[in-house]
C-alpha positions in Angstrom: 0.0 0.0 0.0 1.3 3.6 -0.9 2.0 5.5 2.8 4.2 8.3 1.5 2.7 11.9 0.6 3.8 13.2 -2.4 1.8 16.5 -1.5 4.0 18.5 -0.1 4.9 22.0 -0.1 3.2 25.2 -2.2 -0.4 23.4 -3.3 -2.9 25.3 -5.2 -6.2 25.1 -5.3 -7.1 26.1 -8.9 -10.0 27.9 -9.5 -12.4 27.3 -12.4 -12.3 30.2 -14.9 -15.7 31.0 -16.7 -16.3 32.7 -19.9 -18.9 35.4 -20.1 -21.6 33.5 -20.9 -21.1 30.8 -17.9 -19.1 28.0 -19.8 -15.7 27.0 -18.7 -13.0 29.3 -19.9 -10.1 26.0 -20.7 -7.7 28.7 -22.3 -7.8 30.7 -18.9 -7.6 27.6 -17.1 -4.7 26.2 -19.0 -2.8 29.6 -18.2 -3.7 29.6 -14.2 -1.8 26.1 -14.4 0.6 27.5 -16.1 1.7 30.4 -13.8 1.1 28.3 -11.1 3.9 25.6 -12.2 6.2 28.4 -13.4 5.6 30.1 -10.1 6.7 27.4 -8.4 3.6 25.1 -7.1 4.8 21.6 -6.2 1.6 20.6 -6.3 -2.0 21.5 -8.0 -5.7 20.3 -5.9 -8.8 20.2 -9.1 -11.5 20.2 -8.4 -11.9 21.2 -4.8 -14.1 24.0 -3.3 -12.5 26.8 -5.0 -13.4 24.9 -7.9 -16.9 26.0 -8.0 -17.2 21.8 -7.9 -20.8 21.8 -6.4 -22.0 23.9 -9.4 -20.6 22.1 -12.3 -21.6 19.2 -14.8 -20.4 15.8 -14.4 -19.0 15.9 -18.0 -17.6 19.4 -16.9 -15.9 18.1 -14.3 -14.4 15.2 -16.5 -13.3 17.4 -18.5 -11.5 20.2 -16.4 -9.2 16.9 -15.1 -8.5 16.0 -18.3 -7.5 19.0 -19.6 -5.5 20.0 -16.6 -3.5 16.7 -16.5 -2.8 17.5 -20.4 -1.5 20.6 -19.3 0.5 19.8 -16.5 2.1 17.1 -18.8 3.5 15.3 -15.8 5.1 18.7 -14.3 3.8 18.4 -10.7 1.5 15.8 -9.4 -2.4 16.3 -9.5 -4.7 16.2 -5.9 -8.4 15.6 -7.0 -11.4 16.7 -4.8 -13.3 13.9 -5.1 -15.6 13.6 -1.6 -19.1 13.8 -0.7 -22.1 13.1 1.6 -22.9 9.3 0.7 -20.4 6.6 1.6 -21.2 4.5 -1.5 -21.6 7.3 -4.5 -17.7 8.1 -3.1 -16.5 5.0 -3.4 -18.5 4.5 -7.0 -16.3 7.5 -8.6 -13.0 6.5 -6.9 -13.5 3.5 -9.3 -13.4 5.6 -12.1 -10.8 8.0 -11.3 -8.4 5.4 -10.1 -9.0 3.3 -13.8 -8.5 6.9 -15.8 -5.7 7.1 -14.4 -5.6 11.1 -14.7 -4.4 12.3 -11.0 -2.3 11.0 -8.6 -4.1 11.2 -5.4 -7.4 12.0 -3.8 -9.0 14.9 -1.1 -11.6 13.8 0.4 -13.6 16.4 2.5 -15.7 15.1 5.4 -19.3 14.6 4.4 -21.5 17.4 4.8 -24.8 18.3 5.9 -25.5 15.1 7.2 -23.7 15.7 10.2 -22.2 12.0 11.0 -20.5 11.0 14.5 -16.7 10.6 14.8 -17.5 7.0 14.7 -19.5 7.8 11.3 -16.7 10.0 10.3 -14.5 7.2 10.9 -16.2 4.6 9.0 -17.0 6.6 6.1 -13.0 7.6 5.3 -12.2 4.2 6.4 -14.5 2.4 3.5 -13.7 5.2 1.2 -9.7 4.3 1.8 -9.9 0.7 1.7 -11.7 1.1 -1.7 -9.1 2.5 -3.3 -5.2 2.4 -4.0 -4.6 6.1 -4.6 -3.2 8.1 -1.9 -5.9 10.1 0.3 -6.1 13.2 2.1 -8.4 13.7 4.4 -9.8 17.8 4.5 -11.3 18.8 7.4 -13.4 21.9 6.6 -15.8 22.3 9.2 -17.2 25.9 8.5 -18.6 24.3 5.6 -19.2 20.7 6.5 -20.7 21.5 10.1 -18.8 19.0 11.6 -14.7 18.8 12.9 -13.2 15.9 12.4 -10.9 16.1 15.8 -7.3 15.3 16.2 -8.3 11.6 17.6 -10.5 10.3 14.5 -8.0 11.8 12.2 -5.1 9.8 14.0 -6.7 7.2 14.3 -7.4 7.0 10.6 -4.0 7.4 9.7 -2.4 4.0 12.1 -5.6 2.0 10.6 -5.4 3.3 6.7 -1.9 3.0 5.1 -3.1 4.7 2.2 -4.1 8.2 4.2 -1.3 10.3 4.0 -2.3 13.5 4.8 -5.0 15.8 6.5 -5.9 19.3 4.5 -6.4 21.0 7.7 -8.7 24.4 6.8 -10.0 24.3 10.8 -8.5 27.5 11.6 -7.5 26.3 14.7 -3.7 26.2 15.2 -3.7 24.1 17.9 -6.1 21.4 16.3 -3.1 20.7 13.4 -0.2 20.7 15.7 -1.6 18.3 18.1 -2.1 15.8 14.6 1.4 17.2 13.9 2.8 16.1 16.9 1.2 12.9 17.4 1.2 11.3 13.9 2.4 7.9 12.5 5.6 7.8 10.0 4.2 9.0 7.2 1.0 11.0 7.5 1.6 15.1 7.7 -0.8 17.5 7.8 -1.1 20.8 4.8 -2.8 24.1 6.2 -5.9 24.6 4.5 -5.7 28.8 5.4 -3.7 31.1 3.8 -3.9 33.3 6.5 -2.0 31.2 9.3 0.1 29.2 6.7 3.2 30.5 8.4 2.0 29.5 11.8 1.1 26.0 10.8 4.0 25.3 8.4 6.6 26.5 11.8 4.9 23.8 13.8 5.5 20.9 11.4 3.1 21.4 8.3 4.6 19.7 5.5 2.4 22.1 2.5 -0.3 24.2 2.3 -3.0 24.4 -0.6 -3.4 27.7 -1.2 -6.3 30.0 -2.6 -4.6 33.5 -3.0 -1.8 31.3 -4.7 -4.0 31.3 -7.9 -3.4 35.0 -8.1 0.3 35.4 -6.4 1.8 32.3 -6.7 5.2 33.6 -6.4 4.8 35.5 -3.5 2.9 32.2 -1.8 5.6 30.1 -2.9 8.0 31.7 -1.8 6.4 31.9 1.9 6.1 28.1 1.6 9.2 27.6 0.8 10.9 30.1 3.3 8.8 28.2 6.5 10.0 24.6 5.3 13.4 25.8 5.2 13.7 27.1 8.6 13.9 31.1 7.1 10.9 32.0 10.0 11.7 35.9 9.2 11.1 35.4 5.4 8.4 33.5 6.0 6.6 35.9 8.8 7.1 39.0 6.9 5.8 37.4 4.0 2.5 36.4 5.9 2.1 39.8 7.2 2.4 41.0 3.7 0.0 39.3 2.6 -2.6 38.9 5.9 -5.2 41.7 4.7 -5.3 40.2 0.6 -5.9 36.4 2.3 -8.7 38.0 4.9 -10.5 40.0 1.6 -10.6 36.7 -0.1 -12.9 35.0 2.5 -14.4 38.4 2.9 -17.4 37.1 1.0 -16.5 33.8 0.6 -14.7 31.9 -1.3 -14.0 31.6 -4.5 -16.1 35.5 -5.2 -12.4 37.3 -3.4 -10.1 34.8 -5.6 -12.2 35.4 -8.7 -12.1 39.0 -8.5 -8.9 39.3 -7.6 -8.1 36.9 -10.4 -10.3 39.1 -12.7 -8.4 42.5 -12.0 -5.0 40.9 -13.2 -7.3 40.3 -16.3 -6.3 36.6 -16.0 -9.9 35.4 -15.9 -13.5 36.9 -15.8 -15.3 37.6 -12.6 -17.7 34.8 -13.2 -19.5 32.7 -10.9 -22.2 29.9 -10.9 -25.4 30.4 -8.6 -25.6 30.4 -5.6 -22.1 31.7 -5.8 -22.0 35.6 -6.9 -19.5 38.3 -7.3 -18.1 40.4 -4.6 -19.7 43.4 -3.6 -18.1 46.7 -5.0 -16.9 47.8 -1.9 -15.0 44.5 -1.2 -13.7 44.8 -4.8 -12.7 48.0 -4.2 -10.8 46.5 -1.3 -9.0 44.0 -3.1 -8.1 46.4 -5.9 -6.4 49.0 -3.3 -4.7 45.8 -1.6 -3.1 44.2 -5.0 -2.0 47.7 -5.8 0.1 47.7 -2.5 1.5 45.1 -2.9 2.7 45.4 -6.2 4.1 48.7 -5.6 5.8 47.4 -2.0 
């Protein structure tokens, strides 16, 4: 069984460029992958919630993997968000994702709106695991899930699935990832799931972070990354600070409206989203207009 995670470092969570009319823009796509390669991603998450995942076709979907794994041509490797609510329909697409052959590993967010136990919670990434030989990493997203998968479940996960590598870790709570950090197995690391305390979490034993912001500035995120994993904590601090007010704008009014206007005022896609997702207000665009500015001219 595979126990070694090959997600490590500067992630990004690509975002899924629209045209004007609502279709999926592939030439804007390709060029976010692009940039994020040459900017130095080690990694690139499809289809997760910055994705817009929720809102788009099944043939859609087939087809942003396919295209992105043309266009990565082998560069980095490929995390696909690939959970849901129902144990079985998981397990169903891992069948088809693992004979495509497309990615090289799965995220698999803790089922929402159902609200299941720990035990449940257990269970469910358990089955989904031992369905699969792809590596998986667990995301714990609980603002959007309604339920925390806790330090204990996720541990215990980890000694009883070979195959679960990693925790995406988007809690918010510091704390909550350093005590996984500090108590996992040979082999299972945890990646920050916030931009905004990346630094924190990557000091305490992160081994990545998948970034949002980074579809914008992958440079400047990369180079953050890169400065925490190396030890360089006054690179990496002042690098956080820098960029603190952008990453808070971006959840502003949720995500992905701050990435894809921020995304849109670099011209490098439209500021297009799918219902119920909508643009940012003007005032926070405003915001994020003055804040890219700054930072370009610091």
């Amino acid at each position: 069984m595979i126990s070694k995670n090959i997600f490590k470092g500067f992630g990004v969570a690509i975002v899924t460029p629209f045209q004007t009319d609502g279709t999926p823009d592939y030439e804007a796509l390709g060029k976010l992958v692009n940039e994020q390669i040459e900017g130095g991603a080690d990694f690139l998450c499809v289809l997760g919630t910055t994705a817009e995942t929720p809102c788009l076709t099944a043939e859609e979907k087939r087809n942003i993997v396919s295209y992105v794994h043309k266009t990565n041509a082998g560069r980095v490797p490929l995390l696909l968000g690939a959970g849901g609510n129902c144990t079985a329909n998981v397990i169903d697409g891992l069948r088809d994702i693992e004979r495509e052959g497309l990615v090289d590993g799965v995220l698999i967010v803790c089922p929402y709106y159902n609200k299941p136990t720990a035990e449940g919670l257990y269970r469910h990434f358990k089955a989904v695991a031992d369905s699969t030989k792809l590596p998986v990493v667990l995301y714990n997203v609980p603002g959007r899930t309604g339920v925390n998968l806790t330090p204990a479940t996720a541990l215990r996960l980890a000694k009883d699935c070979p195959n679960v590598v990693a925790v995406k870790e988007a809690s918010g709570n510091v704390a909550q990832g350093e005590e996984i950090i500090k108590n996992a197995p040979e082999g299972f690391e945890v990646l920050c799931g916030d931009d905004g305390i990346a630094a924190d979490l990557l000091e305490r034993g992160a081994t990545g972070v998948i970034s949002v912001v980074g579809n914008a500035l992958p440079a400047l995120f990369a180079q953050l990354t890169h400065a925490a994993l190396q030890g360089d904590r006054d690179t990496a601090r002042a690098l956080q600070s820098e960029l603190a007010e952008m990453c808070r704008l971006m959840m502003a009014e949720g995500n992905p409206g701050g990435i894809k206007a921020l995304l849109a005022l670099q011209g490098k896609a439209e500021n297009v989203l799918r219902l119920p997702l909508v643009p940012v207000s003007q005032e926070t665009n405003e915001k994020i207009k003055q804040e890219l500015e700054r930072i370009l001219t610091d």
